[in-house]
C-alpha positions as CSV (number, residue, x, y, z in Angstrom):
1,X,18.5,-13.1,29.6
2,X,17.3,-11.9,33.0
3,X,13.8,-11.0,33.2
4,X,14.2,-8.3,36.2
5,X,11.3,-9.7,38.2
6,X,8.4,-9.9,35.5
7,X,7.5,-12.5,33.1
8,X,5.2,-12.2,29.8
9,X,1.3,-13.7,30.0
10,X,0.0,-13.7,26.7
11,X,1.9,-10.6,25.3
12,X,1.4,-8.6,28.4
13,X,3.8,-8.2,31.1
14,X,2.9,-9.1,34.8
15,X,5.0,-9.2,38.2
16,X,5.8,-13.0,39.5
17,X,4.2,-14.5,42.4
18,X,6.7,-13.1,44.3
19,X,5.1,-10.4,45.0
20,X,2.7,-12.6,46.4
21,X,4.4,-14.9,48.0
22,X,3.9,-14.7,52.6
23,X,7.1,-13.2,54.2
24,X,9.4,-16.1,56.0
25,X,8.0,-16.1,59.7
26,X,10.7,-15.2,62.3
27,X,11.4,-18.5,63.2
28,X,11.9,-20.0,59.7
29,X,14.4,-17.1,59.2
30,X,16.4,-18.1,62.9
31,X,16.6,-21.7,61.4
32,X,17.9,-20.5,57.8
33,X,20.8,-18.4,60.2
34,X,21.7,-21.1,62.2
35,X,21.8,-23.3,59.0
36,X,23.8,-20.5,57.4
37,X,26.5,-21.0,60.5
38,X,26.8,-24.5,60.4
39,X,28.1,-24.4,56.5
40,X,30.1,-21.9,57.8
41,X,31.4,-24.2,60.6
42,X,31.7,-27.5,57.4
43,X,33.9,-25.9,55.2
44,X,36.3,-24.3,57.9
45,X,35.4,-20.7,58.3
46,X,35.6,-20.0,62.1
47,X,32.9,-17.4,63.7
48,X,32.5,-14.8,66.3
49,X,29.8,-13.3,67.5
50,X,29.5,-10.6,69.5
51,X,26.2,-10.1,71.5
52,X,25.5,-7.1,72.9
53,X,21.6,-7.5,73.7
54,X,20.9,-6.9,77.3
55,X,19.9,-9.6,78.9
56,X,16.1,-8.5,79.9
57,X,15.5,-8.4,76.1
58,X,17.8,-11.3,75.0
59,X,16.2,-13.5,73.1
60,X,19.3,-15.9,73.1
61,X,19.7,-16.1,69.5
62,X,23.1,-14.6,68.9
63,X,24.5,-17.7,71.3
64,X,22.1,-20.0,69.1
65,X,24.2,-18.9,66.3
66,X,27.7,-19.8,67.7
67,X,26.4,-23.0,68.7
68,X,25.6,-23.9,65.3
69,X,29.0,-22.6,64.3
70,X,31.0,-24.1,66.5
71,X,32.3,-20.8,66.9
72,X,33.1,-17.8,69.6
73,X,30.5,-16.1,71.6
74,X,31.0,-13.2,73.4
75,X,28.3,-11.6,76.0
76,X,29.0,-7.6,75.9
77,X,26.0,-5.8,76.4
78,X,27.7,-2.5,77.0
79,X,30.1,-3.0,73.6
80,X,32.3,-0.3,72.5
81,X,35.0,-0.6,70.4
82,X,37.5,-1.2,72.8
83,X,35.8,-4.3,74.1
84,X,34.8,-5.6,70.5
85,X,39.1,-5.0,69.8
86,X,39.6,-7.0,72.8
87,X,37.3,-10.1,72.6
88,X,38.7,-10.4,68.6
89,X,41.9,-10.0,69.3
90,X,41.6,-13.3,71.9
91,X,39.9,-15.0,69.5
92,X,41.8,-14.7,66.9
93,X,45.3,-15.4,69.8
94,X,43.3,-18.7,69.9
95,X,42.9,-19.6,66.3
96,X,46.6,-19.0,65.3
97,X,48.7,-21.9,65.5
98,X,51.5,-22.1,67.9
């Protein structure tokens, strides 16, 4: 039986720690990604990723995360859909077997 987030203390009904618990800091949450993608990468599931930051406010982390994958990075700061068509469609001309 789920308990939706509370739990009883002597007959009354409290939230969990939770609620109390500190946020993950930014970096903690960049390693859990890049962890994320290298499971990805184990068990056979190939990635893309698209980045489209421009690069005076890139902070590098979408190419982290291909890294970690193993997988495809593309660099298009000025994305549109045409362009995101275009770099799947290679990647996916790439992954198909001959």
């Amino acid at each position: 039986m789920m308990d939706h987030g509370k739990k009883k203390q002597n007959g009354s009904t409290t939230k969990l720690d939770m609620d109390e618990t500190p946020p993950a800091s930014a970096e903690e949450i960049r390693e859990e990604a890049k962890e994320i993608a290298a499971k990805l990468d184990a068990v056979g599931i190939s990635l893309l990723v698209i980045d489209t930051e421009s690069k005076f406010l890139s902070t590098g982390f979408a190419k982290e995360i291909a890294d970690a994958a193993h997988g495809h990075y593309y660099y298009l700061p000025s994305a549109n859909d045409a362009a995101v068509t275009m770099a799947t469609q290679q990647v996916i001309s790439q992954l198909r077997p001959m």
